[in-house]
PAMIKE-664304 format. One record per atom (N, C-alpha, C): residue number from 1; residue in one letter; atom name; x, y, z. Coordinates in pm, 1 decimal, always signed. Layout:
> k; r; a; px; py; pz
> NUM; a; CA; X; Y; Z
...
***
This chain:
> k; r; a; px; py; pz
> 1; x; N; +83.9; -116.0; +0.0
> 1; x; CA; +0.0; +0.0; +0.0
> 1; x; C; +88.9; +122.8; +0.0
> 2; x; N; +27.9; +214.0; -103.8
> 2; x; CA; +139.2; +356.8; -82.0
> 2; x; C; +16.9; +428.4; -34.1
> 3; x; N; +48.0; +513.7; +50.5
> 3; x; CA; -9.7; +604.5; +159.0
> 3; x; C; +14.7; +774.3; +50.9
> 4; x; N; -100.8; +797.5; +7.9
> 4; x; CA; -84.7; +983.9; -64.8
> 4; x; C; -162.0; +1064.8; -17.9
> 5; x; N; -255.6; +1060.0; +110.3
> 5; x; CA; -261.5; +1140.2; +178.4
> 5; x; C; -340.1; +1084.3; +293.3
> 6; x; N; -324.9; +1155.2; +352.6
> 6; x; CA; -347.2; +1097.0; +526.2
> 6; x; C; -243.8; +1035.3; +615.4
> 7; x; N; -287.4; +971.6; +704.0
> 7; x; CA; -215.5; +870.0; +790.2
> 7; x; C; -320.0; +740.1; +778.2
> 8; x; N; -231.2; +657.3; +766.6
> 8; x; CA; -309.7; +504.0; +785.8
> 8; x; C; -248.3; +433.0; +892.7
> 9; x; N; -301.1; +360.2; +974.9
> 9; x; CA; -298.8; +273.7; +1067.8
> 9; x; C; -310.3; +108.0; +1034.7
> 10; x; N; -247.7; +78.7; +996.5
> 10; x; CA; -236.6; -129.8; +923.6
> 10; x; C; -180.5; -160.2; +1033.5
> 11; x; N; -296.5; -254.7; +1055.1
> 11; x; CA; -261.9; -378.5; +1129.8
> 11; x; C; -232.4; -496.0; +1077.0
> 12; x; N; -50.6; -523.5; +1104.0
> 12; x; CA; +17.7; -659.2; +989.5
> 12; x; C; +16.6; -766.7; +1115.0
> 13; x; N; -42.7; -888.8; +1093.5
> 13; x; CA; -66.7; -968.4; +1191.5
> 13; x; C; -49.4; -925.9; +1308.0
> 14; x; N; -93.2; -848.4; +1399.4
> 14; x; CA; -159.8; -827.8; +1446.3
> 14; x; C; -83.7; -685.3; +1549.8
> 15; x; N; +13.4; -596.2; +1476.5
> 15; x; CA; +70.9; -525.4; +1513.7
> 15; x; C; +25.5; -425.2; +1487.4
> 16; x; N; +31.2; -309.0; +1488.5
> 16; x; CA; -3.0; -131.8; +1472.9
> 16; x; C; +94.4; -57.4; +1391.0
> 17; x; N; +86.8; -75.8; +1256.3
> 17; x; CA; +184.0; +17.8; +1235.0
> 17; x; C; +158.0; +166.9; +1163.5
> 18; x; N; +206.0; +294.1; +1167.3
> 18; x; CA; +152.5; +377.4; +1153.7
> 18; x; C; +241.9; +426.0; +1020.2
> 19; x; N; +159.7; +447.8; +887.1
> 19; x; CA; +255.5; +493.7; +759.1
> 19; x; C; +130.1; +636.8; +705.8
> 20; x; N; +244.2; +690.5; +673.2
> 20; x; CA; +255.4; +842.6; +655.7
> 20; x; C; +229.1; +840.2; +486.0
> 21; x; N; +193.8; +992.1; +463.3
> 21; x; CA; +185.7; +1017.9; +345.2
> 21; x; C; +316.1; +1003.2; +303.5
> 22; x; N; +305.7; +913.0; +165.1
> 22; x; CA; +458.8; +931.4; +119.2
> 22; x; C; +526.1; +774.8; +96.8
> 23; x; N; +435.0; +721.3; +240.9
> 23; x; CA; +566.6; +616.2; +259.9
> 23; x; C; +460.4; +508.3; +225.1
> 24; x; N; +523.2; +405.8; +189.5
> 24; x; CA; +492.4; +219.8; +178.1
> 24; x; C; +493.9; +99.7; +232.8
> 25; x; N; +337.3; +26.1; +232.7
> 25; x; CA; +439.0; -45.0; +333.9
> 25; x; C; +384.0; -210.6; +224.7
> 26; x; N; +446.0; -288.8; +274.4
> 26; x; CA; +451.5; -453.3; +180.0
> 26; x; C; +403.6; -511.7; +290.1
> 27; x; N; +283.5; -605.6; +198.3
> 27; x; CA; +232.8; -695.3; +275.8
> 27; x; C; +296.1; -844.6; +221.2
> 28; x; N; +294.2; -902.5; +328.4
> 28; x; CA; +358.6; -1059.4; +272.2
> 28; x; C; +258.8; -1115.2; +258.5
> 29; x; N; +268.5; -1201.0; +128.2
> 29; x; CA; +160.2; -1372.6; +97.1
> 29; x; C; +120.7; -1365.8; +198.6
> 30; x; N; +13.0; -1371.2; +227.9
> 30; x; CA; -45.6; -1480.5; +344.7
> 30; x; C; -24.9; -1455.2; +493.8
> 31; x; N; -44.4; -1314.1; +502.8
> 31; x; CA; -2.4; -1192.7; +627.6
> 31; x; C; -175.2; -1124.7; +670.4
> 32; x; N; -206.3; -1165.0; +796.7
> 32; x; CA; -356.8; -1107.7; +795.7
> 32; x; C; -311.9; -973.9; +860.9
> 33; x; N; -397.9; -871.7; +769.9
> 33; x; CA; -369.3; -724.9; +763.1
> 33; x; C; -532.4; -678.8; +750.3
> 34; x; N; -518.1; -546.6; +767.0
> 34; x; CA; -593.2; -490.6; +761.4
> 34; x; C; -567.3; -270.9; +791.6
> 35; x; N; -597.5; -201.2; +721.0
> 35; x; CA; -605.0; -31.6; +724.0
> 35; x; C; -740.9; +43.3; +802.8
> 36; x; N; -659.0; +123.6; +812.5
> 36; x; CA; -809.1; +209.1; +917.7
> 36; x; C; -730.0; +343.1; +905.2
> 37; x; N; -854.1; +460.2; +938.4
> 37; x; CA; -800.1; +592.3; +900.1
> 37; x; C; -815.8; +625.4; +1077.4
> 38; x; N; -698.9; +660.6; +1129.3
> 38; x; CA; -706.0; +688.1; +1282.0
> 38; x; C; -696.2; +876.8; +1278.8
> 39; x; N; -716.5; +991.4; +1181.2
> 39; x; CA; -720.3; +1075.4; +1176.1
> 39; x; C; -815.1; +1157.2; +1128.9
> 40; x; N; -870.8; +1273.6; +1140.5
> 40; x; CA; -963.6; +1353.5; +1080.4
> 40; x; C; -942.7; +1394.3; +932.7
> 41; x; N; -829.0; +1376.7; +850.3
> 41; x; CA; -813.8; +1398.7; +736.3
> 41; x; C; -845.5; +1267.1; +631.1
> 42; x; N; -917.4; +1298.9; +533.0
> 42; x; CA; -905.3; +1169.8; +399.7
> 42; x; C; -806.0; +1079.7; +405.0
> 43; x; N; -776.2; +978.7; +414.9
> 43; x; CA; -721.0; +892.0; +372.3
> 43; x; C; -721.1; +838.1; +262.5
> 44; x; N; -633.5; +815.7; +185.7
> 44; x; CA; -594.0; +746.3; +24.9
> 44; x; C; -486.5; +723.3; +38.5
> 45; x; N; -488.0; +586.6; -43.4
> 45; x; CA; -405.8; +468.9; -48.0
> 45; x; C; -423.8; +396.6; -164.1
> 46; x; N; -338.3; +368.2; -255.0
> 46; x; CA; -361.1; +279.7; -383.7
> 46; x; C; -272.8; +139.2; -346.6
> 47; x; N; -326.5; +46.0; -333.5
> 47; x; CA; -302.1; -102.4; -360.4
> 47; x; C; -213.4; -121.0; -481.2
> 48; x; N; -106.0; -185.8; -436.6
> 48; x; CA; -13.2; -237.2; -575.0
> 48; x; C; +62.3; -363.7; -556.8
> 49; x; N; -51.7; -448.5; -605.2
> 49; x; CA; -13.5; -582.3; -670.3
> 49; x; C; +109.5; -642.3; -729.5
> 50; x; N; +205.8; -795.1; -699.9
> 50; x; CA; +292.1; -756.3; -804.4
> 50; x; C; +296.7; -921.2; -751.4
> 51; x; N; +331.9; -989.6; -903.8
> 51; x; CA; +346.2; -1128.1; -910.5
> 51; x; C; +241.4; -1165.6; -1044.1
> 52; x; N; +256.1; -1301.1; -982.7
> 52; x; CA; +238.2; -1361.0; -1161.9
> 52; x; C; +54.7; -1410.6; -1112.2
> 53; x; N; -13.1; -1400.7; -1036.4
> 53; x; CA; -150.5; -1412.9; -977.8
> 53; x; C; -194.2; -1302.4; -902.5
> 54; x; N; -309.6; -1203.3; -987.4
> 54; x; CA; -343.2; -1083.9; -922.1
> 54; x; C; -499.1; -1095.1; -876.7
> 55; x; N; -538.4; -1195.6; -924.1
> 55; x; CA; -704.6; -1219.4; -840.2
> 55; x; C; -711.0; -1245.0; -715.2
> 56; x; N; -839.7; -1174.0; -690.5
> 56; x; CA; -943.0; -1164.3; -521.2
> 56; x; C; -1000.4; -1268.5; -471.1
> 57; x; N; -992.2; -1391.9; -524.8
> 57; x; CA; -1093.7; -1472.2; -488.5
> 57; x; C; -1030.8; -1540.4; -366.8
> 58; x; N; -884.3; -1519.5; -358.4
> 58; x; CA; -814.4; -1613.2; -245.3
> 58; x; C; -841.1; -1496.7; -112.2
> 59; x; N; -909.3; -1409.2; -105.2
> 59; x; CA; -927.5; -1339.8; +62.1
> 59; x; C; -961.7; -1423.2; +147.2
> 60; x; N; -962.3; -1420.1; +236.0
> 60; x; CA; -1005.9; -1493.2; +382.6
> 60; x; C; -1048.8; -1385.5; +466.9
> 61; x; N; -1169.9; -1334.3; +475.9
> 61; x; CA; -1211.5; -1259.6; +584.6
> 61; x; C; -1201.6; -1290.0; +739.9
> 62; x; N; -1102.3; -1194.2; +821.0
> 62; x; CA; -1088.0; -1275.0; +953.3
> 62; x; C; -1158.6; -1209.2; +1025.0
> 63; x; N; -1260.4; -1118.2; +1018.8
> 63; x; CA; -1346.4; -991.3; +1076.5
> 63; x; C; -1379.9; -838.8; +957.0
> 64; x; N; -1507.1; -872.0; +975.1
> 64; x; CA; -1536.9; -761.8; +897.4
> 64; x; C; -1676.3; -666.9; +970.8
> 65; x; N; -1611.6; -612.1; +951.0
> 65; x; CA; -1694.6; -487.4; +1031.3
> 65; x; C; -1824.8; -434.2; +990.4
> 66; x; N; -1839.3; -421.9; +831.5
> 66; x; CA; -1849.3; -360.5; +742.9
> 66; x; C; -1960.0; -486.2; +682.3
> 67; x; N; -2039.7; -588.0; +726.7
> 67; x; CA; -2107.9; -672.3; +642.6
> 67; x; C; -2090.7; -726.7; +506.6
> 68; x; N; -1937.5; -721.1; +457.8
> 68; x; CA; -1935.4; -751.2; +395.1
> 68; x; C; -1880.1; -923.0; +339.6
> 69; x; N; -1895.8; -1007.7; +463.2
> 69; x; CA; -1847.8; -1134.2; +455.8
> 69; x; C; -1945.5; -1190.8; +394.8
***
C-alpha cells in the first residue's frame, strides 16, 4: 500500500503500524492485515499488486466490520 494522503494505521498480523503520506508499506503472501483511518483527514491509499496471480478470490475474511463477509 502507498499512503498519498493521510495517515493510515495497518494492522500486519496483528501489530499497529503507523505509515505516513509518502511512505509504503509490503504486505507478505499470506499476512492477515488490515487499514483504518485513525485521523480527521481523507485517507488514500492505492493497492499495488505484483506477481504472476493478481485475483481476489483467495481473501479470507478474519473480521469484517463492514457486512461484507
Amino acid at each position: 500500500w502507498v499512503v498519498v494522503a493521510g495517515t493510515a494505521r495497518v494492522t500486519l498480523d496483528g501489530k499497529d503500524i503507523t505509515v505516513c503520506t509518502g511512505e509504503v508499506i509490503d504486505i507478505p503472501i499470506g499476512a492477515a492485515h488490515r487499514v483504518e483511518n485513525p485521523g480527521d483527514q481523507n485517507l488514500v491509499f492505492i493497492e499495488v499488486q505484483r506477481g504472476t496471480y493478481l485475483g481476489e478470490d483467495d481473501i479470507e475474511r478474519l473480521q469484517d466490520d463492514y457486512g461484507r463477509a
